[in-house]
C-alpha positions, 0 to 999 in steps of 0.5 A: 242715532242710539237711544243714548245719543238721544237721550243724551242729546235731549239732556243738552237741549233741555239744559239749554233752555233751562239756562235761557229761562233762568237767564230771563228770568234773572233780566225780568227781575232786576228789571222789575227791582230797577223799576220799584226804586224809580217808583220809590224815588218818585214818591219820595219827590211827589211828597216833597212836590206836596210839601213845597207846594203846601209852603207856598200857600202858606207862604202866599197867604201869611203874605196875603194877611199882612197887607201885602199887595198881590204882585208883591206876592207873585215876586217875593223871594221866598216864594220864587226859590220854592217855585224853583225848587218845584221846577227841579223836582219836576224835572228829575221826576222826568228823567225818572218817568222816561227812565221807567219808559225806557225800561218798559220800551226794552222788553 
């Protein structure tokens, strides 16, 4: 083989695996991209976790404080919808963190 032919062939080989990096490199970002919006998303759901959490307290206690017996408290109605808007958020930040597995698991 020539000194052109090698040359030539080493270019082509070189261009090879410059394209795969650059194609790695492009997956790995929007990987991490992909990664950093499920981890916003889950932080937005841990405040709304923390601000549902915090009305129920008061909720209970408001409740408390006006002479409400304690198992009138554990079935009032306002406390049960945020009880279930809790276990909602629960589930979706779930499907958020075996989202973020799944990525993780694909590398």
């Amino acid at each position: 083989m020539g000194l052109i032919q090698r040359l030539k062939h080493d270019m082509k080989a070189g261009l090879a695996t410059l394209r795969h990096g650059t194609a790695q490199a492009a997956i790995r970002a929007l990987e991490e991209t992909e990664l950093l919006r499920i981890r916003l998303d889950i932080r937005k759901l841990d405040q709304q976790l923390d601000e549902l959490y915090r009305d129920v307290g008061e909720r209970a206690v408001h409740l408390r404080e006006v002479g409400e017996p304690v198992e009138r408290i554990l079935y009032d109605a306002e406390i049960g919808r945020l009880v279930k808007e809790i276990q909602d958020i629960n589930d979706s930040r779930e499907k958020l963190e075996s989202e973020i597995t799944e990525i993780r698991s694909e590398r």
